[in-house]
N, C-alpha and C positions, 0 to 999 in steps of 0.2 A: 309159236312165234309171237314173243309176247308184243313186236314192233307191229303186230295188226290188227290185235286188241286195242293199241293204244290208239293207234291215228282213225279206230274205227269208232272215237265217241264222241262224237262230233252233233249230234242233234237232234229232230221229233220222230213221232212213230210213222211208219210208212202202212196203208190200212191197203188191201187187197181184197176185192169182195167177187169172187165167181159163185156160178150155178155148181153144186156139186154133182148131180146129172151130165155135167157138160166138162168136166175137170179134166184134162190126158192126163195118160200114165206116165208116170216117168221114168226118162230116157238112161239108163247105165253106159257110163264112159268106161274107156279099159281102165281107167284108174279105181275102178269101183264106186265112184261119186255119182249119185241120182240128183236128175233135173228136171223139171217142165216148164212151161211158158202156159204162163197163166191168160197172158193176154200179150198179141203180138202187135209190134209197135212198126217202127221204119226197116226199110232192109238196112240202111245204113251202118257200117261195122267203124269200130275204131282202126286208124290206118297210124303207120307208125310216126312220132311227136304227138299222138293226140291224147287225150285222159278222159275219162269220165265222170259224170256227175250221179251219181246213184243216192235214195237212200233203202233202207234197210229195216230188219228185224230180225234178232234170232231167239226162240221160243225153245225150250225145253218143258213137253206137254202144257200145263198151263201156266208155265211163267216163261217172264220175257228176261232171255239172258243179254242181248244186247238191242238198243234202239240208238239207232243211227242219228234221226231230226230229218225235217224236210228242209230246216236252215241253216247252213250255208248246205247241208249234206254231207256226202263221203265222197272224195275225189283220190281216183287211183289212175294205175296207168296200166292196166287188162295184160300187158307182155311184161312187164316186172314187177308189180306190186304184190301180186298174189303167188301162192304154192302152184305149180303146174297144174293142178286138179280142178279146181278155182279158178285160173286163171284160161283155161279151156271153156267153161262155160261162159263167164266173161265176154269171150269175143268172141263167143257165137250170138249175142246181145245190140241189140242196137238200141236207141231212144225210144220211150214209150213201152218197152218189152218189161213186163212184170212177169218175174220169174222165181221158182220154187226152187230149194236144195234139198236136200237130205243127205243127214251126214251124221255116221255113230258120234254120240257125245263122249265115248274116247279119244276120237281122232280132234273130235271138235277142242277140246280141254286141251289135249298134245299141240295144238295150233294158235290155241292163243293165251292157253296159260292158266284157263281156268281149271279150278277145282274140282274134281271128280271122286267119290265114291266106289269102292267094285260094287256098291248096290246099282249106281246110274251107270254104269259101265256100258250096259246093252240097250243105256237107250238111246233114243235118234232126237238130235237138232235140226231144226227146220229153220230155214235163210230163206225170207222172204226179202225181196230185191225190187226195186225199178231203176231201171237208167235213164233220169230226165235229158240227159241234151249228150253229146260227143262233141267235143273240140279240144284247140290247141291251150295251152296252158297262157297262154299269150291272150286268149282270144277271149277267156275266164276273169284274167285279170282286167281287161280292159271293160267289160260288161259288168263287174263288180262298181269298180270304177265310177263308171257313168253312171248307174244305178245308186251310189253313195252321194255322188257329184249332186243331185235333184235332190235327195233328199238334205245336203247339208245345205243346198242354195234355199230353201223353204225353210230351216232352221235359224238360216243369220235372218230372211226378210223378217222373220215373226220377234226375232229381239229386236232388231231395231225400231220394230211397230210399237213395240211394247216397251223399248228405253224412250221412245219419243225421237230418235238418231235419224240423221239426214246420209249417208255413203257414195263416194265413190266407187266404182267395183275398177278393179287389174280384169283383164282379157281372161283371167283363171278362175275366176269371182271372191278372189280375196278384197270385203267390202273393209276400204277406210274412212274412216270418218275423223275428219279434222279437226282436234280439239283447239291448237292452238297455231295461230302460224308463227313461222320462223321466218329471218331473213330473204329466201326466195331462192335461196343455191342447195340443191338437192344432190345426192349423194350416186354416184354411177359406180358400175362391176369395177373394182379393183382397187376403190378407194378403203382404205382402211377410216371404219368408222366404228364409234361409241355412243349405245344407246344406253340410258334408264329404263327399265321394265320393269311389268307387273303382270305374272299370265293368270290367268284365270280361267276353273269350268262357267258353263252358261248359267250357272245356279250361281255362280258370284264367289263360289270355293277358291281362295289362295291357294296356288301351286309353287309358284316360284315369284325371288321377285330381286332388283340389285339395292333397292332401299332397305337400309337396316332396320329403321322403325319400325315399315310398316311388315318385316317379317316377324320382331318382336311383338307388333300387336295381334298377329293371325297366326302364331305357334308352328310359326314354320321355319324361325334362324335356326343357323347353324354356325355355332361360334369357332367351326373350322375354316371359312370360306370370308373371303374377303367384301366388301361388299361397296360395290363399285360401275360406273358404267361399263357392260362390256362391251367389248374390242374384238373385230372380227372383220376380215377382208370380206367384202360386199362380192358375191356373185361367186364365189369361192367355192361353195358348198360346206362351208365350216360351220353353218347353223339349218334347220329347219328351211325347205324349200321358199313356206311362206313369208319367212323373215326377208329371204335374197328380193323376192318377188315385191313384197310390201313395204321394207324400207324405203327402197326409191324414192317413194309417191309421199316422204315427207319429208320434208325442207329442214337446213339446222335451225335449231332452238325450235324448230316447233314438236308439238304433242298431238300425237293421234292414238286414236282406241284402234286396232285391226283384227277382223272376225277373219280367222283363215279355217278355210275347211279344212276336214281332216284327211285329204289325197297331201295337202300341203304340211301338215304338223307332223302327225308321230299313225297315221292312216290305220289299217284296221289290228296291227300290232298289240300284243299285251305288253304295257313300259315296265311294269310290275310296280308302277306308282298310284298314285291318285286319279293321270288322266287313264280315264277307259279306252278301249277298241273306238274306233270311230268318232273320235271326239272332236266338234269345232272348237276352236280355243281362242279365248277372248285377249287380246294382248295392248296394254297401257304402255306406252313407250312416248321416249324422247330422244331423237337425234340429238346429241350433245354435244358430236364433236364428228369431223372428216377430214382427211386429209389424203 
């Protein structure tokens, strides 16, 4: 099953150190799959909507055929992500429980696609395992989150320390900083508005921008694309949460810099662009126009 090879390459070694004096033997299921518990953790079992956090190692004698990572890990769901054999030992598993497998590296190669030999044929893979935590997939994301949340709010204070920037923060800590004011009439959900922009990573990287020059001068036009204030109903969800969120908070004809964290840009996503997973993104704008 080559779909759990894939989603299982996700991060660091997971290191297991017992007394070998003190080691159990391992347990034979009817499916023929050997197990033990290296070290037992909570009774706590995954109950149904919940997934787990594990990571992993699997060793074929002295090399390591797959390593998990201890970050972000491998997140499965114990009643459908795995083969029946697998997925038995699984949730017999709670948090804290470091546990062994053994498994012929035929069956193991037939399961996730790797390459076998009839010389490796009779030999055995060893799946070393721990389950950091059990919860709801809901309950992962939100703990991601907030744990991303601190550390992008410690990322904008240190630029702004370091441009010399004064901010306002939004309720969600998207910091604005007022370059220039406008008139005094600020834009609400529903107004169709047009700003100038310039986005930028924290390094000062041009990503996007609606001025022509200065994409000509940072090698980033595109002589397909017109290049123009955009236009976009406010509150809509037609842009980026931080744009809905951050626009507000500046008046027409003024300019403002806005640091939005990345739960509010493009959060821990690969865009297949420039900006990375987790990226705060620095954005030069100008309300131009609302109506």
């Amino acid at each position: 099953m080559r779909k759990v090879k894939s989603v299982m390459l996700a991060g660091a070694l997971l290191a297991t150190v017992f007394a070998c004096d003190s080691t159990p033997e391992f347990t034979e299921l009817e499916s023929g799959l050997k197990y033990r518990k290296l070290n037992e953790g909570s009774d706590k079992r995954a109950e149904e909507g919940e997934i787990m956090n594990v990571v992993m190692t699997h060793t074929l004698e002295d090399s390591v055929l797959y390593d998990s990572g201890n970050e972000p890990g491998y997140f499965l769901n114990p009643a459908s992500s795995l083969p029946p054999n697998l997925s038995e030992v699984f949730k017999l598993c709670g948090p804290g429980d470091s546990v062994q497998i053994k498994m012929p590296f035929a069956e193991y190669a037939q399961l996730t696609g790797f390459p076998v030999t009839a010389e490796d044929s009779s030999k055995v893979v060893m799946w070393n395992f721990k389950v950091n935590e059990i919860a709801t997939e809901q309950a992962f994301v939100e703990k991601f989150q907030a744990e991303q949340k601190e550390i992008d709010k410690g990322i904008i204070e240190e630029y702004l320390v370091n441009n010399n920037l004064e901010a306002n923060y939004t309720e969600e800590g998207i910091a604005v900083v007022t370059l220039e004011s406008g008139n005094g009439e600020y834009p609400e959900n529903g107004d169709l508005v047009k700003v100038d922009y310039a986005v930028r990573l924290l390094d000062g990287t041009l990503v996007d921008t609606s001025n022509e020059q200065l994409a000509q001068e940072n090698n980033v036009y595109n002589a397909q694309r017109e290049y123009k204030p955009y236009e976009f109903t406010l509150g809509n969800r037609e842009v980026i949460q931080g744009w809905d969120l951050g626009v507000p908070k500046v008046d027409k004809g003024g300019k403002a810099k806005l640091l939005i964290p990345s739960q509010y840009a493009y959060g821990a996503r690969n865009t297949g662009g420039p900006i990375p997973p987790n990226a705060v993104l620095v954005f030069d704008i100008e309300v131009v126009d609302f109506e």
